[in-house]
C-alpha positions in Angstrom: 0.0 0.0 0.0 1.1 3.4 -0.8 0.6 6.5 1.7 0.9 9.8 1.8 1.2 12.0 4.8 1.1 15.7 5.4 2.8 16.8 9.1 2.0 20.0 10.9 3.7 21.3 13.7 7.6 20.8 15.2 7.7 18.7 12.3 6.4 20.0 9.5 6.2 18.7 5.9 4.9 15.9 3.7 6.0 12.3 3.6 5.5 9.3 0.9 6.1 5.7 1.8 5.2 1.8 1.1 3.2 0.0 3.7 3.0 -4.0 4.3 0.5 -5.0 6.1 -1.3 -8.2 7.8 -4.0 -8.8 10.1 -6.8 -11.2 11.1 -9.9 -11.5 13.9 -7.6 -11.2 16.7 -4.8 -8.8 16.0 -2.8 -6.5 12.8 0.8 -5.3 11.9 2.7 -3.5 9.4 6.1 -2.4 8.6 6.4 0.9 6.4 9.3 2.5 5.0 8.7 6.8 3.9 10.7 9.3 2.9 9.8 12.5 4.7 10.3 16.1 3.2 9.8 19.4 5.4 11.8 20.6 8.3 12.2 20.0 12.0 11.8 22.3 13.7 14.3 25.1 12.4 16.1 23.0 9.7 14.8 21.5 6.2 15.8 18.5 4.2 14.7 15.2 3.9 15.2 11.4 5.6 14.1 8.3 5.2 12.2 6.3 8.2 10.8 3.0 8.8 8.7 2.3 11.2 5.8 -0.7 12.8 2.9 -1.3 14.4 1.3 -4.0 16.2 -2.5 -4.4 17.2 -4.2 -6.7 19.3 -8.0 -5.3 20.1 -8.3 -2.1 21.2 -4.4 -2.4 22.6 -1.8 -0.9 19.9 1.9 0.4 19.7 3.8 1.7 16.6 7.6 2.8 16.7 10.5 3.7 14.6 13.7 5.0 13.8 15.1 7.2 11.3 17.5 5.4 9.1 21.2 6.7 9.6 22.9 8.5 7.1 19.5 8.8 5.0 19.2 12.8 6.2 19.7 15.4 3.4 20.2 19.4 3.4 20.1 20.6 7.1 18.4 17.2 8.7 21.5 15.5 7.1 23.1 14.6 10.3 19.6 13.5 11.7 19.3 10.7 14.0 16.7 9.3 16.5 13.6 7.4 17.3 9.9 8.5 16.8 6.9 6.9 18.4 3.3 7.5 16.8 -0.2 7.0 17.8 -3.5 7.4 17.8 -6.5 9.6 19.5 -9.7 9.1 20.0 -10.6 11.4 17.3 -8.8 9.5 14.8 -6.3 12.0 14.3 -2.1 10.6 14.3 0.4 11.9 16.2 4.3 11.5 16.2 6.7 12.1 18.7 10.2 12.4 17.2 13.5 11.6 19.8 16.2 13.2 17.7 19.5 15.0 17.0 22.4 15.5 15.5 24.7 12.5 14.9 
């Protein structure tokens, strides 16, 4: 599956990736690779992500990490770890852990 993502706040920008997913009656996962274009707070440029996602019920998680070396322009020493979810309005959130390498 294809996706397409825009991101508003501290990160801010549009992203394009390739999901794989699974599921059945009791439970779901992915795995997803994007490419993310926008800026971090302050700096622009691009990286590349992969993150997953488990489901079982109404009990989920979802984590990731940015792929080293993968950061152009001023993200291009960009490293870290971001955790997403989901509220109860539907709406998807991501926190990202990152820095400079």
């Amino acid at each position: 599956m294809q996706s397409t993502k825009e991101y508003a706040g501290q990160i801010e920008g549009v992203s394009y990736g390739r999901l794989l997913m699974a599921g059945n009656s009791i439970g779901a996962g992915y795995v997803a690779s994007e490419v993310f274009v926008g800026a971090v707070g302050e700096r622009s440029g691009s990286f590349v992500f992969q993150h997953w996602g488990l489901a079982e019920g109404a009990a989920a998680a979802s984590s990731g990490n940015i792929i080293p070396g993968s950061g152009t322009g001023e993200l291009a020493d960009l490293i870290g770890h971001l955790t997403m979810w989901q509220d109860a309005e539907g709406r998807h959130h991501v926190k990202l852990n990152a820095g400079p390498r």
